[in-house]
C-alpha positions in Angstrom: -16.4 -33.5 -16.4 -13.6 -33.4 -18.6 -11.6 -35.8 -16.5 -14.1 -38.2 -16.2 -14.5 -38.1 -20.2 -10.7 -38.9 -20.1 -11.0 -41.7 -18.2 -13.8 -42.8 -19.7 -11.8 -42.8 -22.8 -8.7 -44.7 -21.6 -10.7 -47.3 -20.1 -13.8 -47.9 -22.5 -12.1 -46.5 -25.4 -13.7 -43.7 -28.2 -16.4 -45.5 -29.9 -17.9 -47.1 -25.9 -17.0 -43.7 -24.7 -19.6 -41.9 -27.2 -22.4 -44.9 -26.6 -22.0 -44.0 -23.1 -22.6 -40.6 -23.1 -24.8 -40.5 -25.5 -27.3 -43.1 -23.3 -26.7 -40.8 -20.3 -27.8 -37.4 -22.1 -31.1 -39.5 -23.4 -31.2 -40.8 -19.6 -31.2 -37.2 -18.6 -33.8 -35.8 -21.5 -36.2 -38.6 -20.3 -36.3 -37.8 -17.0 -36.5 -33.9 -17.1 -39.7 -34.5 -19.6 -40.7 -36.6 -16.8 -40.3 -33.8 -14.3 -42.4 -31.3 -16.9 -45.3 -33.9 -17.0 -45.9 -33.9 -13.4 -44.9 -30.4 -12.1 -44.8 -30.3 -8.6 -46.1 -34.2 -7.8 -42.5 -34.9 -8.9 -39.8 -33.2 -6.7 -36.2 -33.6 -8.2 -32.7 -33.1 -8.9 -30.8 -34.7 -11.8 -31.5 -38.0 -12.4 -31.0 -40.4 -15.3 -34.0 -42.9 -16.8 -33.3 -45.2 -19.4 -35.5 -46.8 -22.9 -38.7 -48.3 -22.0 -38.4 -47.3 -18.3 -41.6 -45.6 -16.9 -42.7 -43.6 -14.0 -46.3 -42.8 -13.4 -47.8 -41.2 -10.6 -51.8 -42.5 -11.3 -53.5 -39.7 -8.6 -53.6 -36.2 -7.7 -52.5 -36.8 -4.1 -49.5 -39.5 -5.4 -46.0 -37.7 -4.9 -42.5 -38.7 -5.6 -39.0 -37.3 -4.6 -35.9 -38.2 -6.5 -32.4 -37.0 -5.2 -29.3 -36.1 -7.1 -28.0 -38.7 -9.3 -30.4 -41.5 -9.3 -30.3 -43.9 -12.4 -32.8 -45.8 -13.6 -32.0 -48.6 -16.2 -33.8 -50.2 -19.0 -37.3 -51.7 -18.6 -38.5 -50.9 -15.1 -41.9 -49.9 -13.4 -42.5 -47.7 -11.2 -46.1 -46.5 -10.4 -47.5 -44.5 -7.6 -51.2 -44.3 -6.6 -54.0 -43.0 -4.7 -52.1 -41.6 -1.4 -48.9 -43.0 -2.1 -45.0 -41.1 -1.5 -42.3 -42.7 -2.7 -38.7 -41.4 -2.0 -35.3 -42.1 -3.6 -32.2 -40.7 -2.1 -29.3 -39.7 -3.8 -27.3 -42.1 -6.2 -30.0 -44.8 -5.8 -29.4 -47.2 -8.6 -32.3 -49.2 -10.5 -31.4 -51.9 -12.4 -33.3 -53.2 -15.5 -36.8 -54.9 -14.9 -37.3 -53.9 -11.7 -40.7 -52.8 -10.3 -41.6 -50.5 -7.5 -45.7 -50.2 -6.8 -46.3 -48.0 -3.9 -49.7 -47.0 -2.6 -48.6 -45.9 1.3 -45.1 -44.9 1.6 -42.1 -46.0 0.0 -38.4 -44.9 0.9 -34.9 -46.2 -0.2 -32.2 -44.7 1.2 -29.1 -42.9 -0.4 -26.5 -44.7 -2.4 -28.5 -48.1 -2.0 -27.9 -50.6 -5.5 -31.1 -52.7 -6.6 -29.9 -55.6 -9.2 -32.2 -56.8 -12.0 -35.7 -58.3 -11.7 -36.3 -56.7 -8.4 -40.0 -56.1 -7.2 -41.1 -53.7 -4.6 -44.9 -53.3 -3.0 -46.0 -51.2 0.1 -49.5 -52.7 -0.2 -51.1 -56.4 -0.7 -53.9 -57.0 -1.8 -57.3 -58.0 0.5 -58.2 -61.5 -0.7 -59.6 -62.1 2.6 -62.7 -59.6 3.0 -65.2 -58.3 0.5 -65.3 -55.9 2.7 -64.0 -52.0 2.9 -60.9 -51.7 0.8 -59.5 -54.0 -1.5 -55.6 -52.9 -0.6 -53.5 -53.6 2.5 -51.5 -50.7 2.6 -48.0 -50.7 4.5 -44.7 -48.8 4.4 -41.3 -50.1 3.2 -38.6 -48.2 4.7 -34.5 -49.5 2.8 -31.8 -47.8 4.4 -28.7 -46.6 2.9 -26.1 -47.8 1.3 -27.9 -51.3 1.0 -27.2 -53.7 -1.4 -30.6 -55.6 -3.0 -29.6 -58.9 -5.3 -31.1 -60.3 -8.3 -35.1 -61.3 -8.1 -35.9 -59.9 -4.2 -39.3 -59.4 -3.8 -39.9 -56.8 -0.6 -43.4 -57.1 0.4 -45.6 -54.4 2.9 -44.1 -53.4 6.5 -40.6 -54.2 6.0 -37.4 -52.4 7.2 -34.2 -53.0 5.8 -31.5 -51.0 7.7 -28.2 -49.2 6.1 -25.4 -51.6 4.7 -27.6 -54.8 5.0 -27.4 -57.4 1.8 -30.5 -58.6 0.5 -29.3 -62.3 -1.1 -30.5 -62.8 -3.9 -34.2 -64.7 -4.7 -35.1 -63.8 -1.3 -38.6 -62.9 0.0 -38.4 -60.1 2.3 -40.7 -58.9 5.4 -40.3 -57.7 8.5 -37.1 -55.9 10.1 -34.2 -56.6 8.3 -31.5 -55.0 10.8 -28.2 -52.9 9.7 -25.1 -54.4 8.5 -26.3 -58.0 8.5 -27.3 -60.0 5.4 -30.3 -61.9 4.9 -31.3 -64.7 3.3 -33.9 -67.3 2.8 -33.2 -70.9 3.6 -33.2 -72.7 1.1 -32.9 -77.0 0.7 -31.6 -78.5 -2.6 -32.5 -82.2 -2.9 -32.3 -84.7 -5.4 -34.7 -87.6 -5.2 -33.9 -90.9 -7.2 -36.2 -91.9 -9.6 -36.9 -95.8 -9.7 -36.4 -97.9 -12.5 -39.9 -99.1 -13.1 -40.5 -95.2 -13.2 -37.6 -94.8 -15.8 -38.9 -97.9 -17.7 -42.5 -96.4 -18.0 -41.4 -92.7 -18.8 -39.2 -94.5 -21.6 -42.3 -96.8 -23.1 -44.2 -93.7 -23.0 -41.4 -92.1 -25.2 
């Protein structure tokens, strides 16, 4: 500890140094108040959740695991309900905004990094049927060690295996497999507008 202080110090200097730490020992409060509220629905290590960050497990049977070292950043989401397990492995990091719903089974996989805005759901919902229930519940299984950019949105019965890249904006379903990267096609065009379009768009002004 005392040698990461120190090069804490060198690099960030005194005044960053004491903001830092400072954020982590709230991080650290939060999330063993956290772990008091839910007993044992919430099995954990030490784990770090920053401001306006919540975690709520919404039924009896709902469960979550948190291994060592997960950190959660500013403003995320993450709810689990009715059945639902979700799973974080060690060193899992969660950037700000992010949002993990989970209603089945969630899991993401040890030292795996999730950029901002990300959103994560194990269930859809049934539009199609008036019918029975009104959830589609799936899994999402992310490996280790996986990267996950900015915006992804990772939808019901999807695997991502360990090292893949998740580009970012992408929609994700299906099998993504290890040590690839994956990304959605995407087209940029320009289409010129006419003059007599220009002309009217300008009269109108």
């Amino acid at each position: 500890m005392l040698r990461a202080l120190k090069q804490q110090y060198r690099s960030r200097g005194m005044v960053s140094m004491l903001l830092l730490n400072k954020m982590q020992l709230a991080g650290f409060l939060r999330g063993l108040l956290l772990k008091m509220i839910y007993l044992r629905r919430l099995d954990s290590s030490v784990f770090f959740i920053q401001a306006n960050s919540t975690v709520e497990l919404l039924s009896r049977q709902a469960r979550m695991r948190i291994g060592k070292y997960v950190f959660i950043r500013k403003n995320a989401s993450i709810r689990v309900d009715h059945q639902g397990e979700l799973r974080l492995g060690n060193h899992v990091f969660i950037n700000d905004n992010c949002n993990i719903n989970c209603v089945g089974r969630t899991t993401i996989g040890a030292y795996t990094k999730i950029a901002p805005n990300v959103c994560i759901n194990d269930h859809d919902h049934n539009y199609k049927s008036s019918e029975g229930g009104h959830l589609l519940v799936g899994q999402v299984t992310i490996g280790e060690h996986v990267w996950i950019g900015s915006n992804v949105v990772i939808l019901r019965d999807t695997v991502i295996g360990d090292h893949a890249v998740i580009a970012a904006g992408s929609v994700v379903k299906g099998h993504v497999p290890a040590h690839t990267v994956y990304l959605n096609k995407r087209e940029s065009r320009l289409l010129e507008i006419g003059k007599k379009e220009v002309l009217r768009a300008g009269a109108a002004q």
